[in-house]
C-alpha positions as CSV (number, residue, x, y, z in Angstrom):
1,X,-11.6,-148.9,58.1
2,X,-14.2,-151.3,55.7
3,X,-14.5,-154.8,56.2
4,X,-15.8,-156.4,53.2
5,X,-17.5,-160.3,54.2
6,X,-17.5,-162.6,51.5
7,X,-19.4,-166.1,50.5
8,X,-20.0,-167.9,47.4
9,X,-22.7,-169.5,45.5
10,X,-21.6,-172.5,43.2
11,X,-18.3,-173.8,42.5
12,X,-14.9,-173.7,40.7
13,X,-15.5,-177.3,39.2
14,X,-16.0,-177.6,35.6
15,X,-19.9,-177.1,34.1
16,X,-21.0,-179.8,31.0
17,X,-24.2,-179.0,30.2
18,X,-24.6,-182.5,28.1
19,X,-24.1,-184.4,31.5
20,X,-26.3,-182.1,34.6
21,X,-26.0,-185.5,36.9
22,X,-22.4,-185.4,36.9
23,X,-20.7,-182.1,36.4
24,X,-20.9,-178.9,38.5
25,X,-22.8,-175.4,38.8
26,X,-23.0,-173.5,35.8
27,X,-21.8,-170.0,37.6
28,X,-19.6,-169.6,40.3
29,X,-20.6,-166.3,42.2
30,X,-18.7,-164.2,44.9
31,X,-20.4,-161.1,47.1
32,X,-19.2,-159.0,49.5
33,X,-21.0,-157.1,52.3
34,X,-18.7,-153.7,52.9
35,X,-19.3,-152.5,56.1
36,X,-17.6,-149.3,57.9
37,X,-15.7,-150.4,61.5
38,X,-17.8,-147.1,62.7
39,X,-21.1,-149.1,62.0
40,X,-20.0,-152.8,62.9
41,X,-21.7,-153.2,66.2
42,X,-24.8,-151.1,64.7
43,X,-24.9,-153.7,61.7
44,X,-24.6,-156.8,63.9
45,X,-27.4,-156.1,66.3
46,X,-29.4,-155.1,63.6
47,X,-29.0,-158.1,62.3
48,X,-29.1,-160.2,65.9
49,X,-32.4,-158.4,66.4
50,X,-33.8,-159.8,63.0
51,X,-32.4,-163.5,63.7
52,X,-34.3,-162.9,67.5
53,X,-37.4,-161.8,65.7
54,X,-37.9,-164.9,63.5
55,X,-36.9,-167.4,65.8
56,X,-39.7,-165.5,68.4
57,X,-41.9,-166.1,65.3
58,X,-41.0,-169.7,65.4
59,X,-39.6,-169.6,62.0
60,X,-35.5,-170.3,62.6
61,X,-33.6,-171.2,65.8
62,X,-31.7,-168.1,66.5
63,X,-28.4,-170.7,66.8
64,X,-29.0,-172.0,63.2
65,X,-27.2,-170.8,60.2
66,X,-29.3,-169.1,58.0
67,X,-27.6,-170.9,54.7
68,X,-30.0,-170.0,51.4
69,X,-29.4,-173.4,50.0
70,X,-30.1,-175.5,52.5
71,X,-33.5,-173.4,53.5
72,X,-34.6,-173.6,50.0
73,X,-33.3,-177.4,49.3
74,X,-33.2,-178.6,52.7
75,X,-33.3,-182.4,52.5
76,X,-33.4,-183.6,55.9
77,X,-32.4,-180.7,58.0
78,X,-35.4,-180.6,60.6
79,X,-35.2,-176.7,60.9
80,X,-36.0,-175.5,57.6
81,X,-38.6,-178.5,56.5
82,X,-41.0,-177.2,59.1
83,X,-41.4,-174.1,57.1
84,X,-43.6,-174.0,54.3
85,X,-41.8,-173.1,51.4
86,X,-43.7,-169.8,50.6
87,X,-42.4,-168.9,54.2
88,X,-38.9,-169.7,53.2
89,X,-38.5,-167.2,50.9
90,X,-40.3,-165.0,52.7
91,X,-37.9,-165.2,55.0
92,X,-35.1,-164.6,52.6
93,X,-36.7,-161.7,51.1
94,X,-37.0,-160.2,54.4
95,X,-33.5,-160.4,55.0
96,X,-33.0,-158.9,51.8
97,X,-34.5,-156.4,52.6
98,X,-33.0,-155.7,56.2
99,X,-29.9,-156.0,54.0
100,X,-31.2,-153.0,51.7
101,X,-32.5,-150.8,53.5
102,X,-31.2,-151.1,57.2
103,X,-27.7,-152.2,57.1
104,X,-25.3,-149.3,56.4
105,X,-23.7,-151.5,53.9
106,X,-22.7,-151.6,50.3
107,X,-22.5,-154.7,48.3
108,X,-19.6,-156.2,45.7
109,X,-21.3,-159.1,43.6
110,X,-19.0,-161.0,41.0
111,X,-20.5,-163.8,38.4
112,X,-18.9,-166.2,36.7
113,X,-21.1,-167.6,33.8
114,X,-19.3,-170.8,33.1
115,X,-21.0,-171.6,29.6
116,X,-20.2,-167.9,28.3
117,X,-16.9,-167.4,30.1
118,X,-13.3,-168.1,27.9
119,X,-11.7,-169.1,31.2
120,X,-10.6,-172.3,31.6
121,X,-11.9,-174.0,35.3
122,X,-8.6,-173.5,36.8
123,X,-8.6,-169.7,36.4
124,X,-12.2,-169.9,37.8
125,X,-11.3,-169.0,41.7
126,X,-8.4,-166.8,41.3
127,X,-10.3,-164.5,38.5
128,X,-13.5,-163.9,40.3
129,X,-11.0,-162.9,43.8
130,X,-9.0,-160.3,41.6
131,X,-12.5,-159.1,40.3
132,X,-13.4,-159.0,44.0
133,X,-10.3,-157.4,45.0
134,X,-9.8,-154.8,42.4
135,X,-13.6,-153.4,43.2
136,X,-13.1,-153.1,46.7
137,X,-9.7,-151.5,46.6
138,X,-11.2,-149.3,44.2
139,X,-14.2,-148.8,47.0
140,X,-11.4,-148.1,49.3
141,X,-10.0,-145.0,47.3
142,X,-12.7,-143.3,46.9
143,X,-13.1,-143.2,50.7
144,X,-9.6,-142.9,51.4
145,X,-9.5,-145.5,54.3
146,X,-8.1,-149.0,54.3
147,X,-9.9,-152.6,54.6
148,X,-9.8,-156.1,55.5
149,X,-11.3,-158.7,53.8
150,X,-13.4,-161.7,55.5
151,X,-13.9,-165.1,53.7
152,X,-15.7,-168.7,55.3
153,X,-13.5,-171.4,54.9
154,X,-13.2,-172.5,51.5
155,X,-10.3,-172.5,49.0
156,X,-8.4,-170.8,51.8
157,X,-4.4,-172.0,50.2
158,X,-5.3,-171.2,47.0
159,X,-7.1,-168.0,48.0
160,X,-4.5,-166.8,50.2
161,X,-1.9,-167.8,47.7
162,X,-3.5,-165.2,45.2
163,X,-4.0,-162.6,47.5
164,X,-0.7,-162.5,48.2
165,X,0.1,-161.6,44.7
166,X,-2.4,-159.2,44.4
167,X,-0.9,-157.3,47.3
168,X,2.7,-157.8,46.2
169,X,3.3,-159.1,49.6
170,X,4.1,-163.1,48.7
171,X,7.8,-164.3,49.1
172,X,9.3,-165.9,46.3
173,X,6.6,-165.2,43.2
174,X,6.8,-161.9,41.6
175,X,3.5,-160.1,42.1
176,X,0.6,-159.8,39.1
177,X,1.1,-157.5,36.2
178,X,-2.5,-155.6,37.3
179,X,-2.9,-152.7,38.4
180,X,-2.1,-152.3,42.5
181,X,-4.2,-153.0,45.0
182,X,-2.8,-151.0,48.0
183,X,-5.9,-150.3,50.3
184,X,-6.4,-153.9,51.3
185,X,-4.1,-155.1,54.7
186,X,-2.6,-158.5,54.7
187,X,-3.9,-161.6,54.2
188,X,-8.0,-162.4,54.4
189,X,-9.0,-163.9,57.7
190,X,-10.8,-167.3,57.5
191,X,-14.4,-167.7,59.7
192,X,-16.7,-170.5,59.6
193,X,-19.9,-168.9,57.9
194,X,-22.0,-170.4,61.0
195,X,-20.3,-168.3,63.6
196,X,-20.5,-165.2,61.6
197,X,-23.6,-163.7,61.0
198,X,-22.1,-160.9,58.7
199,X,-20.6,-163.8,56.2
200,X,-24.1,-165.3,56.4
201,X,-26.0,-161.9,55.1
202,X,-23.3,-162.2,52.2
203,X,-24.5,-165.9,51.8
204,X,-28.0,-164.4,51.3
205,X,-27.0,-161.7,49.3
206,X,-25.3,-164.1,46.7
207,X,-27.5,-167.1,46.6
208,X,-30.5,-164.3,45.2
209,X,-27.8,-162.5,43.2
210,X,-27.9,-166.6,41.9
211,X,-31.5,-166.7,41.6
212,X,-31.0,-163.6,39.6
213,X,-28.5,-164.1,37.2
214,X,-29.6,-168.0,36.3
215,X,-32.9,-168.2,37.6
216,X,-35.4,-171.2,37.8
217,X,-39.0,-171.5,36.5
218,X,-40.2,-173.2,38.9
219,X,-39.3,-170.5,41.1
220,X,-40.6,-167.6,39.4
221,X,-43.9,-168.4,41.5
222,X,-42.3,-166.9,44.4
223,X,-40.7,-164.2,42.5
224,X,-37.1,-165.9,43.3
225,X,-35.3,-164.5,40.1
226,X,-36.7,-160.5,41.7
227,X,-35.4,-160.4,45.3
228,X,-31.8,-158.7,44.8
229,X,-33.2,-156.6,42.0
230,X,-35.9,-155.2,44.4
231,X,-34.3,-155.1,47.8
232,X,-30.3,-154.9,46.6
233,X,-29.3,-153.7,43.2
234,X,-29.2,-150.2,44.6
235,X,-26.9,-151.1,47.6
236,X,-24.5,-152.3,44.3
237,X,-21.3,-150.5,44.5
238,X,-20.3,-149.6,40.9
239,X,-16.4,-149.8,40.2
240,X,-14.3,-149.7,37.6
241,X,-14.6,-153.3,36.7
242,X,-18.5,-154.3,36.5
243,X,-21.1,-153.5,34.8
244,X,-23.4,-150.4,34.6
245,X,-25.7,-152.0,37.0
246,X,-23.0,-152.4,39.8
247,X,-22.4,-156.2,39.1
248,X,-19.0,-157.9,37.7
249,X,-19.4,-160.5,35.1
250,X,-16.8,-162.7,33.6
């Protein structure tokens, strides 16, 4: 069995680009870290032992969350304005590349490009999870095994709601005329992303597939807009539904 951990980077609100103060993210991005049951306690540790080596470092507390946005925009959160900000994404490239190259994992990235997209900001959320959804299942058989899907706890009505119709396995609505998702079990289970450290790598995988896709000049200086290219694009798994380079785009 794969379990597939998912966060998000932006929101589902609606983007003006006339009014920046006042009006949300420009993207709304979903990705998924697919790891095999077989390697789940490999995966964590590995990743336990990194958190253990940077807070031995006296970089992060091994008990904080390791959230991208707040590390690189951290207002008044004590633990990540003691770190230079050369150091903090330092730190997040290191992850990256623990991510890359040490986790047995393979990574489903959706974007949403809000000023491109024809969708209108209601079909936001539930478009980007049947993108999510249809990759994975399509992950699933080609390995012939089955999967569960983790989300933090956002959106989870509506997101459940969805699912349900993607599976076939709601009630009273009949289910969506796409193509059938079978390979997924039941509904997604719901974890706060700061007692998981498997939805946080998925946090860290998304916020630089952010950095990527819409990136920031006055970030380039710490070669912000390069990370997932250099340390993830290859773990990309390449479905049906995204791009040649292994990431979905709406």
């Amino acid at each position: 069995m794969y379990f597939l951990y998912v966060d998000e980077s932006g929101d589902a609100g609606k983007f003006d680009s006339s009014n920046l103060t006042k009006t949300g993210s420009p993207y709304l991005i979903y990705t998924g870290l697919v790891v095999h049951d077989a390697q789940w306690n490999q995966t964590l540790n590995t990743i336990k032992n990194f958190r253990k080596k940077i807070a031995k470092e006296s970089f992060v507390s091994y008990n904080q969350e390791f959230h991208c946005a707040e590390m690189i925009d951290p207002r008044k959160i004590g633990a990540f304005t003691q770190i230079s900000v050369p150091d903090r994404w330092k730190l997040i490239e290191e992850y990256c590349d623990l991510i890359g190259k040490v986790v047995k994992s393979s990574i489903i990235a959706a974007v949403l490009n809000k000023e491109t997209s024809l969708l209108k900001p209601e079909e936001y959320t539930i478009a980007m999870i049947t993108k999510l959804y249809q990759s994975f299942n399509h992950f699933l058989l080609q390995k012939k095994e089955r999967g569960l899907v983790f989300f933090d706890r956002a959106n989870e009505r509506k997101i459940s709601s969805h699912v349900r119709k993607l599976l076939g396995t709601n009630v009273t609505d009949r289910p969506l005329e796409i193509e059938q998702i079978d390979c997924i079990l039941e509904d997604p289970v719901y974890k706060a992303s700061s007692d998981s450290m498997l939805i946080q790598s998925a946090d860290v995988v998304a916020y630089t597939v952010k950095e990527k896709e819409f990136p920031r000049a006055a970030r380039k200086k710490f070669d912000a807009d390069l990370i997932f290219d250099r340390k993830l694009l290859a773990n990309c798994y390449n479905s049906h539904v995204s791009d040649n380079d292994g990431i979905i785009r709406r």
